[in-house]
C-alpha positions in Angstrom: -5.7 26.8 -28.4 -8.8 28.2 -26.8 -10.8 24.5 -27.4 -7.2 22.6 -26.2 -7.6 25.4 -22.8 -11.2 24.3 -22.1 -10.1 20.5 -22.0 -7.4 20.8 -19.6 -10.0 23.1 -17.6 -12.8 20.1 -17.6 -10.2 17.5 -16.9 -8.6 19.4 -14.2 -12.4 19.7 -12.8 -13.0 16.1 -12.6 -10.0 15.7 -10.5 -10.9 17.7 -8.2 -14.0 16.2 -8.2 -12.6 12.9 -7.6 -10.4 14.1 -4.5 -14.3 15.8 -3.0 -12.6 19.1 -3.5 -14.9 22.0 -4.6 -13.1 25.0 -5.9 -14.7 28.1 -7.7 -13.8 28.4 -11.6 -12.9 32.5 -12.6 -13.3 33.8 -9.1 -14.6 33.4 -5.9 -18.0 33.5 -3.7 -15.6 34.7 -0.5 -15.5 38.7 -0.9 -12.1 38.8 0.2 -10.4 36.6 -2.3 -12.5 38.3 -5.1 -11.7 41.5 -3.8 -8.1 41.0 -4.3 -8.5 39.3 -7.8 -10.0 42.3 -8.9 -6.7 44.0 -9.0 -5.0 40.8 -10.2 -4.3 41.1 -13.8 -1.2 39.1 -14.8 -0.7 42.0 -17.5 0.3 44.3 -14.0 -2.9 46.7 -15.0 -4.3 46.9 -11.8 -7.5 45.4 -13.2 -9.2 42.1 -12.8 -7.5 38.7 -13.0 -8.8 35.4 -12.1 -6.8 32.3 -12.1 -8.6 28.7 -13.6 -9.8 27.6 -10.1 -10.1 29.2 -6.6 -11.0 28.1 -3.2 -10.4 27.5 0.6 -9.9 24.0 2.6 -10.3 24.2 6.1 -7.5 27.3 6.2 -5.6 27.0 3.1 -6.0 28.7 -0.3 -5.8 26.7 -3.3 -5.0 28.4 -6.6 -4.9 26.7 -9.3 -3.6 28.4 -13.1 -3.6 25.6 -16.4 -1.6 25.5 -19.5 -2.9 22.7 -22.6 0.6 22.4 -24.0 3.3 20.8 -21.3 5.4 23.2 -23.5 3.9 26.0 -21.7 4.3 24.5 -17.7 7.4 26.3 -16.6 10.3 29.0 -17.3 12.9 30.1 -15.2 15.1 32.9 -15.5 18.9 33.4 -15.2 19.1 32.2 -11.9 16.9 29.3 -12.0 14.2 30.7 -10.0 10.8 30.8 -11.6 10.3 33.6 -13.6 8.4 36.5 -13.0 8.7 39.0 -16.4 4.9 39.8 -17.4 4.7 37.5 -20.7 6.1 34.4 -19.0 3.7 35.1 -16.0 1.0 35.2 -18.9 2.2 32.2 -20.8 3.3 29.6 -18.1 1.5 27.7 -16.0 3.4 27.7 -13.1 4.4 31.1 -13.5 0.8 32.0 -13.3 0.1 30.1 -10.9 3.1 31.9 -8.1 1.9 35.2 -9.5 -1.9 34.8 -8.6 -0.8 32.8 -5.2 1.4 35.8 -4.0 -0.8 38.3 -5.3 -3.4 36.8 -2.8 -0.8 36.2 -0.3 0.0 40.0 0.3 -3.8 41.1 -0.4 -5.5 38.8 1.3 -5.9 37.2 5.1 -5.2 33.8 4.0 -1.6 32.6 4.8 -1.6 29.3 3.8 -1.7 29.1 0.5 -0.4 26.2 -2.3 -0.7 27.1 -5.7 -0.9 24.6 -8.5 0.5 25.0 -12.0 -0.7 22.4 -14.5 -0.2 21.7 -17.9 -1.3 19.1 -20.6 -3.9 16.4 -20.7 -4.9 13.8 -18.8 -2.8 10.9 -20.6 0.5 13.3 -20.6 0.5 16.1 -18.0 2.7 17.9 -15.1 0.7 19.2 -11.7 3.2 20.9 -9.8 2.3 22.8 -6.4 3.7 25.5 -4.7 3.7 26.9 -1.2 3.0 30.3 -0.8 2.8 32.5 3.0 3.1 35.9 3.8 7.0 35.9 3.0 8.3 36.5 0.2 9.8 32.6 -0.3 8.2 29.9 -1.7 8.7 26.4 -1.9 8.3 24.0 -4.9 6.8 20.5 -3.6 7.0 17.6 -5.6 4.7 17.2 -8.2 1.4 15.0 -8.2 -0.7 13.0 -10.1 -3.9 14.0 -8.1 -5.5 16.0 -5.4 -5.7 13.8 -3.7 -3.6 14.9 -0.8 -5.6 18.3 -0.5 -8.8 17.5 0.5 -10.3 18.3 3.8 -9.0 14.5 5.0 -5.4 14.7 4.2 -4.1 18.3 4.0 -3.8 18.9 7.3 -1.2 16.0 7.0 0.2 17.1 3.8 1.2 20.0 5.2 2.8 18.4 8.5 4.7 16.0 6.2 5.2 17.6 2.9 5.9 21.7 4.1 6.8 21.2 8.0 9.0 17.9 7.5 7.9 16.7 10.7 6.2 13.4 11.5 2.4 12.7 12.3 1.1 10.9 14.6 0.9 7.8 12.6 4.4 7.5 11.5 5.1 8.4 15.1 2.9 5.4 16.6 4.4 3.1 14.0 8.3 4.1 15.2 6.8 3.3 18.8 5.2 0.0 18.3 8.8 -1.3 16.6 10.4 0.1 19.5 7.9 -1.6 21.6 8.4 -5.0 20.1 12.0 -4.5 20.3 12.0 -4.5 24.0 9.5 -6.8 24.6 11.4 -9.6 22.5 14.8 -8.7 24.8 12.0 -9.4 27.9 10.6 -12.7 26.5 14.5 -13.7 25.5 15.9 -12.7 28.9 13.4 -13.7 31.3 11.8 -16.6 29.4 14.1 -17.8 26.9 11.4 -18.4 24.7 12.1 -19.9 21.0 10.8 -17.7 18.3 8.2 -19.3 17.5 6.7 -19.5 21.2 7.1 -15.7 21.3 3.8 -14.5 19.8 1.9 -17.0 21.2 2.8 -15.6 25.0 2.1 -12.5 23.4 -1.7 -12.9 22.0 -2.4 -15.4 24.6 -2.0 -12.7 27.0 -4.0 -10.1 25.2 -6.8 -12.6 25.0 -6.6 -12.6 28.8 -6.5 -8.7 29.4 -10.2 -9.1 27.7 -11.1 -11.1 30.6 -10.6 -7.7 32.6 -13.6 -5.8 31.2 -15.8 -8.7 32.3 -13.8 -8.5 36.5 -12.7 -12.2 35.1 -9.4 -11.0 35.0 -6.8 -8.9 37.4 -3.2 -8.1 36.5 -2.8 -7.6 40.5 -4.2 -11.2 40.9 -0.5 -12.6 39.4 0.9 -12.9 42.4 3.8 -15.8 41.7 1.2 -18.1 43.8 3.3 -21.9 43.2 -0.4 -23.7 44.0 -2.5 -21.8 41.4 -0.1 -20.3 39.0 0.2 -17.3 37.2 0.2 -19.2 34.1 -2.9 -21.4 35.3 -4.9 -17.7 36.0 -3.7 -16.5 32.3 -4.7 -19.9 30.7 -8.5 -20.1 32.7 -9.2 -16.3 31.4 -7.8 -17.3 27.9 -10.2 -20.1 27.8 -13.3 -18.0 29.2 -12.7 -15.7 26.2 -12.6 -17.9 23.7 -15.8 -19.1 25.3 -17.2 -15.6 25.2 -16.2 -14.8 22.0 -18.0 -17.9 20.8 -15.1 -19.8 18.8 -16.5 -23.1 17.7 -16.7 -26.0 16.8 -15.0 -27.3 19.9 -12.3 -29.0 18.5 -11.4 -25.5 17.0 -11.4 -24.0 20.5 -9.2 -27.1 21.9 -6.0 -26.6 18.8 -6.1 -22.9 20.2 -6.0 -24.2 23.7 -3.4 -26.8 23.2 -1.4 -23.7 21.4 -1.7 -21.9 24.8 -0.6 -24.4 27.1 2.6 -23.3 26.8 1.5 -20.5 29.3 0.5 -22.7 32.1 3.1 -25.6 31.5 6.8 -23.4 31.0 8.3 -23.3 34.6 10.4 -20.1 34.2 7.6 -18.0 33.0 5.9 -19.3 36.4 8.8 -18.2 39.0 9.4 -15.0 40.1 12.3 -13.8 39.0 14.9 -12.1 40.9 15.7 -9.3 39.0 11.8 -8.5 38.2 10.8 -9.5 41.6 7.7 -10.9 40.0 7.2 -13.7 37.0 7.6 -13.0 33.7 4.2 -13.4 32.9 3.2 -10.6 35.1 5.6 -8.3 34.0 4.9 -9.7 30.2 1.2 -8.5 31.1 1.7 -5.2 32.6 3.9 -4.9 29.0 1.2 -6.0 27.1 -1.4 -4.3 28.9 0.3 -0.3 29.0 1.5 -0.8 25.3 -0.6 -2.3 22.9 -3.4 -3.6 24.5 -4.8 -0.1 24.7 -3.8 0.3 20.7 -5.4 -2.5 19.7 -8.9 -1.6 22.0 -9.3 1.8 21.1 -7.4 2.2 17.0 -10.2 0.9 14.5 -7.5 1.4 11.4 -6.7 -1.9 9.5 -3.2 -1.9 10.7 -2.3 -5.6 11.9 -0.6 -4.7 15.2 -0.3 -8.5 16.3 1.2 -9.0 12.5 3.7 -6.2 13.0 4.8 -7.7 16.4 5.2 -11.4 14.6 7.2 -9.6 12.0 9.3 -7.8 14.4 10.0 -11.2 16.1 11.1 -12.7 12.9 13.4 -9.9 12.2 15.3 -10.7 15.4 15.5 -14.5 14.8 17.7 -14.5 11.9 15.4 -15.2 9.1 13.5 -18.2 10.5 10.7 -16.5 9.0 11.5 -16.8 6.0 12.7 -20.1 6.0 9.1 -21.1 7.1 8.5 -19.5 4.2 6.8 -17.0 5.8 6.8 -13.6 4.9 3.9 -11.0 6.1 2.1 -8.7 4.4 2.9 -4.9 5.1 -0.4 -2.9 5.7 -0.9 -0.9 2.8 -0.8 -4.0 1.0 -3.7 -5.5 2.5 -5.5 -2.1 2.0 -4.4 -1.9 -1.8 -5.9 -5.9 -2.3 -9.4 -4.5 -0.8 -9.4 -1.3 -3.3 -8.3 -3.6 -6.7 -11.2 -5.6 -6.1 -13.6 -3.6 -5.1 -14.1 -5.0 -1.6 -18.5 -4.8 -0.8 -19.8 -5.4 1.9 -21.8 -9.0 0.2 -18.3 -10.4 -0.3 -17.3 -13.3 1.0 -13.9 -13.2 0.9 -11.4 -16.4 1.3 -7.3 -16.5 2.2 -6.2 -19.9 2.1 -2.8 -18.5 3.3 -3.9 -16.0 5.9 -1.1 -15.9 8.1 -2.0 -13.3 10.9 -5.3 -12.8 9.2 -3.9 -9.3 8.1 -5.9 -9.9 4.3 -9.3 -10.5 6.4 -8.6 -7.7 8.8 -8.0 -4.9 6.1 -11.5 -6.7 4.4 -13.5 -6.8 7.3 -12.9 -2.8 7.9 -13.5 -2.2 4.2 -16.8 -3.8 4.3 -18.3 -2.1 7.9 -17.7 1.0 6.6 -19.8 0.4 3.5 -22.9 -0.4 5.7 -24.8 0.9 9.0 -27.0 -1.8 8.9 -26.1 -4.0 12.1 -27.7 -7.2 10.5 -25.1 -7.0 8.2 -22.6 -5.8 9.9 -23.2 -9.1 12.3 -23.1 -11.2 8.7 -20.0 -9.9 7.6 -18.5 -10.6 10.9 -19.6 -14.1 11.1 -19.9 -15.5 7.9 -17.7 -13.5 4.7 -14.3 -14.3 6.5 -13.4 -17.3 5.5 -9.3 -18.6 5.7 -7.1 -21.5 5.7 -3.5 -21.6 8.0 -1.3 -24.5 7.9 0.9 -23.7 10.9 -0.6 -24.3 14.2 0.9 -21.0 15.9 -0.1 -19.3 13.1 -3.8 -20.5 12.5 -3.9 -19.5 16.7 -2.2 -16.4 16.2 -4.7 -15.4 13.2 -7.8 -16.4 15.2 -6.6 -14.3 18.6 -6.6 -11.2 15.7 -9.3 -11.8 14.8 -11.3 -11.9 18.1 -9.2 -9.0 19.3 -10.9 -7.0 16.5 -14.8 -8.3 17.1 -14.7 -10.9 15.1 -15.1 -14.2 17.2 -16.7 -16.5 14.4 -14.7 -15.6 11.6 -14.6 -19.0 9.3 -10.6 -19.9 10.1 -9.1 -23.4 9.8 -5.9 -25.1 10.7 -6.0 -26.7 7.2 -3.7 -27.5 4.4 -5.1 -25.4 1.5 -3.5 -27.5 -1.3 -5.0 -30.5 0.2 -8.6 -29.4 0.1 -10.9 -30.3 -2.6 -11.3 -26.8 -4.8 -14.8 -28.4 -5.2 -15.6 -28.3 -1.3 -14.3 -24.8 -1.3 -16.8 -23.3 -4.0 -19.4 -24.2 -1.6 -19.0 -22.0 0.3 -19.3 -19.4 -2.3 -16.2 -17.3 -1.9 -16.6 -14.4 -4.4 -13.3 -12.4 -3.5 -9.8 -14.6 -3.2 -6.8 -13.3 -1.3 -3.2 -14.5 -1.2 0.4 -14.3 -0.3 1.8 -17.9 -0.7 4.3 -19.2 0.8 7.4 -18.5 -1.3 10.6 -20.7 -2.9 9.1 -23.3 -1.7 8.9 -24.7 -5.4 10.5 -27.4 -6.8 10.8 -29.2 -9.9 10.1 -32.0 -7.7 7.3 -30.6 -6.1 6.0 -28.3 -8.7 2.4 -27.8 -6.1 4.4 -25.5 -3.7 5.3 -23.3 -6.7 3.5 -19.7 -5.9 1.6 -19.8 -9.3 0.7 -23.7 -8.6 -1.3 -22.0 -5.1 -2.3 -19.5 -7.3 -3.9 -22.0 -9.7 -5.0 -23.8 -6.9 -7.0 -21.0 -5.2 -8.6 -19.7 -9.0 -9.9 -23.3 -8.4 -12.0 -23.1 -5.5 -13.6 -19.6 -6.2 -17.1 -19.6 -8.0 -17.4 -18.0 -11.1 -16.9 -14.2 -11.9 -15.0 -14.0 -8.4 -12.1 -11.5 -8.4 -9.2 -13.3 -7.2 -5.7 -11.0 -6.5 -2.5 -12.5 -5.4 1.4 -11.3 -4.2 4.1 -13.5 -5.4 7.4 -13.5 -6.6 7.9 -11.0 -10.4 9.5 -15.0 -11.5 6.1 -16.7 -10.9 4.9 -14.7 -13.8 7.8 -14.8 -15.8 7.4 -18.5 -15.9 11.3 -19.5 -15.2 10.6 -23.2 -15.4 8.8 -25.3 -18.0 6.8 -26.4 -14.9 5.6 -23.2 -14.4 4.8 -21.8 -17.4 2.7 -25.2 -17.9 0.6 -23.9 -14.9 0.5 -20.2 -16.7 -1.1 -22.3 -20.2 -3.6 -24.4 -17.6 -4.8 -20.8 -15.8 -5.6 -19.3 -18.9 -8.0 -22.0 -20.0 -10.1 -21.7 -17.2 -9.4 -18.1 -16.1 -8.7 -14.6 -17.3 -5.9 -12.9 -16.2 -6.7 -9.0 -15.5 -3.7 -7.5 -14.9 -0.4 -7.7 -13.1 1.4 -4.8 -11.4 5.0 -4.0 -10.5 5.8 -3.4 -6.9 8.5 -1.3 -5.1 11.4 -4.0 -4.5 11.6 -2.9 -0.5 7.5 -4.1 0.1 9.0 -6.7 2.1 11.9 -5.0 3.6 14.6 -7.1 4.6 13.5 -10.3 2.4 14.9 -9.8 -0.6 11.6 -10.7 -3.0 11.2 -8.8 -5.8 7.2 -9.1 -5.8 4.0 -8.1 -7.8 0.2 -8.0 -7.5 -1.7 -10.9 -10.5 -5.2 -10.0 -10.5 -7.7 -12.1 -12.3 -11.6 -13.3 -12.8 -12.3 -17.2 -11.9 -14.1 -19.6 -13.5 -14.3 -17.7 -17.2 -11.4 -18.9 -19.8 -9.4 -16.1 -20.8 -10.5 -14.8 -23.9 -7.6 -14.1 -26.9 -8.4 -10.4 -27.7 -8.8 -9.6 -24.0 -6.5 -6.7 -23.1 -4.6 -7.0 -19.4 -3.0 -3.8 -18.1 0.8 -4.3 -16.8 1.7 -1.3 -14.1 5.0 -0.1 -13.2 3.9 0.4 -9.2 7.9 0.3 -8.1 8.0 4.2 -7.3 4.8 4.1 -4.8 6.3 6.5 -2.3 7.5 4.2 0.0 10.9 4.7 1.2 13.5 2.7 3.8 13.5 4.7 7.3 16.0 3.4 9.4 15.2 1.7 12.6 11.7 1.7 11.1 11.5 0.0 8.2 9.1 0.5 4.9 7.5 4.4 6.1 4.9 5.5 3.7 5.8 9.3 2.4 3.3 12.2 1.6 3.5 11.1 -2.1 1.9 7.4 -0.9 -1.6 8.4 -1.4 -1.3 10.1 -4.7 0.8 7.7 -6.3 -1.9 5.0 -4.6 -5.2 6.9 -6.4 -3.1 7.2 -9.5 -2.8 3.6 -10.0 -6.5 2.9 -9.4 -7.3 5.7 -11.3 -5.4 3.7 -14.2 -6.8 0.7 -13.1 -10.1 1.7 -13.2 -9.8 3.2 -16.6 -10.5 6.5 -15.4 -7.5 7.8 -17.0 -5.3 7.2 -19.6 -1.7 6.7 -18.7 1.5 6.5 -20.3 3.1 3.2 -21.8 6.2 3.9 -19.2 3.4 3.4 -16.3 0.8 1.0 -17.8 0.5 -0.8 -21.1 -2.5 -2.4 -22.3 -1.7 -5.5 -24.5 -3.1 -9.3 -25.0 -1.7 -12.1 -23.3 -0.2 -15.2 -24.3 1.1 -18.2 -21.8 4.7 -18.1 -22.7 5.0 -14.2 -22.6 6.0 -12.8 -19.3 3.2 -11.3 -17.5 5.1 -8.4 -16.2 5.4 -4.7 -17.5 8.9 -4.6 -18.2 8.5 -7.5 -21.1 6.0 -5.3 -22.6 7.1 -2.1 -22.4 7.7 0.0 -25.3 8.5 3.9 -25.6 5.8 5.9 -27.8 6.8 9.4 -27.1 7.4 11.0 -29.8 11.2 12.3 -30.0 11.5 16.4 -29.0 13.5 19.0 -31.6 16.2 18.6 -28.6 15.9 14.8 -28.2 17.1 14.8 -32.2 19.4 17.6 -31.4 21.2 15.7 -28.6 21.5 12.1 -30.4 23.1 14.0 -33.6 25.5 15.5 -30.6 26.7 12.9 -29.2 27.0 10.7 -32.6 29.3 13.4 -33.7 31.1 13.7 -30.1 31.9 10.4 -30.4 33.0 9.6 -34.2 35.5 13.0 -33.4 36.8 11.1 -30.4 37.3 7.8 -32.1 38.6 9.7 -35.1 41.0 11.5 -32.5 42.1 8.0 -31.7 42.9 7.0 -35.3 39.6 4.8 -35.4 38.6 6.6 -37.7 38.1 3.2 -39.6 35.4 2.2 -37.1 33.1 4.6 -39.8 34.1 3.4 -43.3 31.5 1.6 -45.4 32.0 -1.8 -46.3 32.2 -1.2 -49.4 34.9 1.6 -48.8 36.9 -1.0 -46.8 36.9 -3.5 -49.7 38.0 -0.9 -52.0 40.8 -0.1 -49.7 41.8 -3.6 -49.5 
């Protein structure tokens, strides 16, 4: 037991570890805690009793007490509480763990305090906290898979979420910008009665013209509804100057962006003032624009894709157009969770043939400045490792005005068709991370190209060799529904090696009805037959539906998140139910569920409720004069 104690205590270390958390083993440097643990003995002695780790995070007490059998995690008494008689206090993890955390509670000045009781090992365990004040309640929290909610980073928010139930100021800026689009699509409808598709473009045209302000080329008070120099006219020029500025080239980049924006200049209504507003719409669009996410977008250097969110929000209202573009946007932690599977560096070059509102690119870009303080390459990654491809001309404008707006006026976009491009061509430019979310059900058997796996295929193609490539598509690209597609599944395999493919939560793209997952493989090096692939059960990622909001991440988010990379990583075994490690053949279905199998090994009370309810039912049937349903056959021919 003792050797089976000391494992638990050195995995347990390297968690904390991993979530930067230092904690003291068998005491505690602060007087005042080891002071009270002195008198803490779990056998009620009055003598000394230190639980497996100890420590403080900015002002909460961590406590942590471990158990190496999951047998020995928890006991509750008569009421369902958790015990607190003197041997179950001894012998339970959790148990141990409330007895230590109110001990300190009552004899110490800390009044913040979450106790942890774990048991087992790092391929089969339990981590369940506890809150602990100066009352006498507690409160069980959910459990974990890491710690990594308790460092000095995120407890702060634990706590608001997880023990206050309130909301934090992200969750709160997120209901706000929805709300904000909201009303600003009933603006462009009711004042402009602009088609869906012309709606973002007023919107990020403006916002490239409120950058024009900061330079005095630009005045909000200069849209005065003038007939002979319009407002539209003023918005256009200081659109134009700041593509200039930001240096977008070649030119005949510069003029499909412009031609995008004419729409400013050249739609009467949005040029008149109107009656009710008493000024155009543009002006009032600007003043909008200007007061509600303008400012955002300045001054919040997260990787959320506000101009993405507003596109979204206008698609919502349009009665699906957006999907039948086949269109559908990726959510933010998405684009985050791409950049951590690969290992985003900051000598990537990384390529999204499909890049929509550049969302992919965006969540790169951030991963890579923050890996390097050198301004050199900083400059490079700005300039040079973004490269994309958008088909739709709103969209390729749309992605490039996102791009500017977050310092990034060079970034490597084109108005292209990616399955018309020469894979060959591509490699040139040495793309050694691919990103995508393909258009979907665009497929046919007639057109097998626009299939998500055949864009898939397609972009494997044009990355050099070794490059990580990761993909969201539909859970039937990889399940290979038609003979056409699972041809395209036999041809990636000869050229590539298929690393994994996880199982997402079937609301990532609330409101579209796609049931999705995240392929990740290696181009340009034939997948070899004993190479093992990891399939991940991702749907419980602690996301949930908020209404009025949408997809709202919950405090569990981030620990689910570091679990799964923890598992990808292999820096922890998992259970088969999560992740199973298996070769890969063509004609298998590359998805969790198909290879799946349950190797726990069945509990005294597992066997003890299967021979219960055999015998539950065979009295039923026999209750019901079935008793025949139980005769051997050869009983039955001998009664014949």
């Amino acid at each position: 037991m003792a050797k089976k104690e000391v494992k638990t205590d050195l995995w347990v270390y390297d968690l904390l570890k991993e979530a930067e958390i230092e904690l003291e083993p068998q005491g505690s440097s602060i007087v005042e805690i080891n002071t009270a643990l002195k008198t803490a003995s779990k056998n009620r002695t009055g003598k000394v009793g230190f639980p497996e780790y100890v420590g403080v995070i900015k002002d909460f007490l961590l406590v942590i007490e471990d158990k190496s059998e999951l047998s020995n995690h928890i006991i509750l008494n008569n009421k369902n509480l958790i015990s607190t008689e003197r041997n179950d206090v001894k012998n339970y993890a959790v148990n141990g763990a409330l007895f230590y955390g109110q001990h300190l509670a009552k004899n110490t000045s800390y009044k913040k305090i979450i106790a942890f009781g774990i048991s087992g090992n790092e391929k089969k365990h339990k981590i369940s906290p506890i809150y602990i004040d100066e009352t006498e309640y507690y409160r069980e929290l959910p459990d974990v898979e890491s710690f990594i909610s308790f460092n000095e980073q995120n407890i702060d928010e634990y706590y608001t979420r997880e023990i206050l139930k309130e909301a934090t100021d992200e969750e709160k800026t997120t209901e706000e910008i929805l709300k904000d689009a909201s009303m600003l699509h009933e603006d462009l409808r009711n004042y402009g009665t602009l088609k869906d598709v012309d709606k973002p473009l007023i919107v990020s045209g403006i916002l490239l013209a409120l950058r024009e302000s900061d330079f005095k080329n630009f005045s909000i008070e200069d849209l005065t509804g003038d007939m002979i120099k319009t407002d539209g006219q003023k918005i256009y020029d200081a659109i134009e100057s700041n593509l200039k500025r930001a240096n977008v080239s070649p030119e005949v980049k510069k003029d499909k962006i412009l031609s995008q924006f004419a729409i400013v200049k050249d739609t009467k209504i949005l040029n008149e003032i109107h009656p009710k507003l008493n000024k155009t719409p543009l002006k009032h669009y600007t003043e909008y624009l200007y007061e509600k996410i303008y400012k955002s977008i300045r001054y919040n250097h997260s990787s959320e894709d506000y101009l993405g969110r507003f596109y979204g929000e206008f698609m919502s209202y349009s009665g699906g157009d957006g999907q039948t573009l086949g269109i559908v946007l990726t959510p933010k932690h998405i684009t985050e969770l791409f950049c951590d599977l690969v290992d985003v560096k900051p000598n990537d070059i990384v390529f999204d043939p499909c890049c929509g509102t550049a969302g992919f690119l965006i969540a790169s870009m951030h991963k890579m400045l923050k890996q390097t303080r050198n301004k050199s390459e900083q400059r490079n990654i700005r300039q040079n490792q973004l490269q994309g491809f958008e088909l739709q001309p709103y969209m390729f404008t749309i992605a490039t005005t996102n791009m500017i707006l977050r310092g990034d006026g060079k970034s490597n976009l084109m108005n292209e068709d990616f399955l018309k491009q020469d894979p060959n061509k591509i490699q040139l430019k040495q793309p050694t991370v691919g990103m995508m979310n393909p258009p979907y059900s665009q497929g046919s058997k007639k057109d097998p190209n626009l299939y998500e796996i055949a864009f898939t295929e397609h972009l494997l193609d044009s990355l050099t060799v070794g490059a990580r490539c990761i993909v969201i598509i539909p859970q039937s690209s990889v399940t290979g529904k038609t003979k056409e597609e699972q041809g395209i599944k036999e041809n990636i395999l000869k050229k590539h090696t298929l690393e994994g493919v996880i199982t997402l939560n079937k609301d990532t793209f609330y409101g579209v009805g796609v049931m999705p997952c995240i392929a990740v493989f290696t181009a340009g090096e034939p997948h070899l037959n004993d190479k093992e692939c990891k399939f991940i059960d991702f749907r419980d990622d602690g996301y949930k539906i908020s209404p009025h909001i949408g997809l709202l991440e919950t405090e569990q988010a981030k620990d689910k998140k570091q679990h799964l990379l923890d598992v990808w990583f292999d820096r922890i075994e998992s259970e088969t139910k999560f992740c199973v490690k298996t070769t890969v053949e063509s004609t298998d279905e590359w998805i969790h569920s198909f290879y799946y199998f349950n190797d726990e090994i069945p509990t005294d009370k597992d066997f003890e409720k299967t021979v219960s309810d055999y015998l539950s039912f065979e009295f039923s049937m026999i209750m019901q004069n079935r008793k025949y349903l139980f005769n051997s056959p050869e009983y039955e021919r001998e009664d014949e």
